[in-house]
C-alpha positions in Angstrom: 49.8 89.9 99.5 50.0 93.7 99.4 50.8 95.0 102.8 52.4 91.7 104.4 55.6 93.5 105.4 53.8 95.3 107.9 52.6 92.5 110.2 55.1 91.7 112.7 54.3 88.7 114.6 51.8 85.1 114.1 49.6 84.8 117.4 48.3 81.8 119.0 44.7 82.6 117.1 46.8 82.4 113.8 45.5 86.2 113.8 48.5 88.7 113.4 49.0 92.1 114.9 50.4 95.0 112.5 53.8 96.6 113.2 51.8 99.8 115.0 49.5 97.2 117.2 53.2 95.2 118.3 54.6 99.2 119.3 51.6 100.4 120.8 51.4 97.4 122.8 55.6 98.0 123.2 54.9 101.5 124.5 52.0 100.2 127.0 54.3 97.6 128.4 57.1 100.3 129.3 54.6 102.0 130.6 53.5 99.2 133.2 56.7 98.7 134.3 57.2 102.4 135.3 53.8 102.6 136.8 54.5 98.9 138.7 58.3 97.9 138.9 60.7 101.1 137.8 62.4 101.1 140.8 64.0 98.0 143.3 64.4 98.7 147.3 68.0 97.8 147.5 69.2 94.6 148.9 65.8 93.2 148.3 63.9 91.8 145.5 60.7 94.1 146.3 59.8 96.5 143.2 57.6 99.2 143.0 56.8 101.9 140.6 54.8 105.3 140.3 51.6 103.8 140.9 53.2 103.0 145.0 54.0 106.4 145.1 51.3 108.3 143.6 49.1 106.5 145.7 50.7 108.4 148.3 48.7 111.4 147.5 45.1 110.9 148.7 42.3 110.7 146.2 44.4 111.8 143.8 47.2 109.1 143.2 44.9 106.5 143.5 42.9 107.9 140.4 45.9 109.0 138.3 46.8 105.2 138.6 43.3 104.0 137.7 43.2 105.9 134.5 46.3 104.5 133.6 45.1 101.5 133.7 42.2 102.3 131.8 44.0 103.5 129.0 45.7 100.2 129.0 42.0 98.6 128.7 41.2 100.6 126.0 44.5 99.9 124.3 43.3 96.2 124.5 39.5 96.4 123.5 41.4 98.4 120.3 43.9 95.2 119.7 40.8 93.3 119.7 41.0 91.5 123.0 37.6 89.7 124.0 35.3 91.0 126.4 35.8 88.3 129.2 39.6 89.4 129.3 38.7 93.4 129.2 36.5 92.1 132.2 39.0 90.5 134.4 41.4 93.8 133.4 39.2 96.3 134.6 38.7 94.0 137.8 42.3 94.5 138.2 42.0 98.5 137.9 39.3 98.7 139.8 40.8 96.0 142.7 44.1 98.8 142.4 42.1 101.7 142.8 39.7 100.6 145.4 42.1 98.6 148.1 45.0 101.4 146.9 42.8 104.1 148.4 42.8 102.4 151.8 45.3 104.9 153.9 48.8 103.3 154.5 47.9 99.1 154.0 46.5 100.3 150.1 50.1 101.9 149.8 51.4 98.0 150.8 49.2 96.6 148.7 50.2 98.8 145.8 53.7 97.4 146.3 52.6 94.1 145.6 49.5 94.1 143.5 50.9 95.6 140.3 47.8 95.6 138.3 49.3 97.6 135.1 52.2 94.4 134.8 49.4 91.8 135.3 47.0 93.4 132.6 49.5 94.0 130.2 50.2 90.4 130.5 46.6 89.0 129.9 47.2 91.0 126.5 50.4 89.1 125.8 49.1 85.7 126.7 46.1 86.0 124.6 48.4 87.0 121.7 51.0 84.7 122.1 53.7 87.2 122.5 56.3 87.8 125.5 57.7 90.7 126.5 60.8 89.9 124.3 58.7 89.9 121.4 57.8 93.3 122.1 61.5 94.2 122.6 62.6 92.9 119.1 60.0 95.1 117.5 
């Protein structure tokens, strides 16, 4: 079969996702983590990224986190992902960007809420992978 070097990986569908797809989706997931868990409070297992503190600047942080997150989505409707799952990702953006706008308890909830991590995730699950999957590639 001409071509079959490029695929990198079998999902749980039996479908397969293409070298490019697996580093895209590679690149999206480094991404979450620096928007959601870069950085550790030390002596404490609490993470946060650059999501917490953009949020910190009104209006502003709180969108620059939200389009992140949407370019994540449309990463995913790309890969093929169905539109239930797209659904419950953009309820996660929009969940981050609405309760992350809330002055001072939305910077808490940032901390904690990590919407980037938990959509990046529904991708993985519905493709069978783990983030050492993406690691290998």
């Amino acid at each position: 079969m001409a071509g079959a070097e490029t695929f990198e990986g079998r999902t749980s569908r039996g479908a397969m996702l293409d070298a490019q797809a697996t580093r895209r989706l590679a690149k999206l997931a480094r991404v979450a983590r620096l928007m959601d868990t870069a950085l550790r409070i030390p002596g404490t297992s609490i993470r946060f990224g650059a999501d917490s503190i953009l949020g910190l600047v009104p209006g502003v942080g709180d969108a620059a986190g939200a389009l992140v997150g949407l370019a994540i989505l449309h990463e995913a409707r790309k890969l093929g992902l169905p539109g239930d799952k797209q659904v419950q990702m953009l309820g996660n953006v929009a969940t981050d960007a609405v309760l992350g706008s809330v002055p001072v308890l939305g910077d808490l909830f940032d901390v904690y809420f990590k919407s980037h991590r938990r959509n990046i995730q529904i991708i993985l699950d519905h493709f069978g992978l783990t983030h050492e999957d993406l690691n290998r590639g």
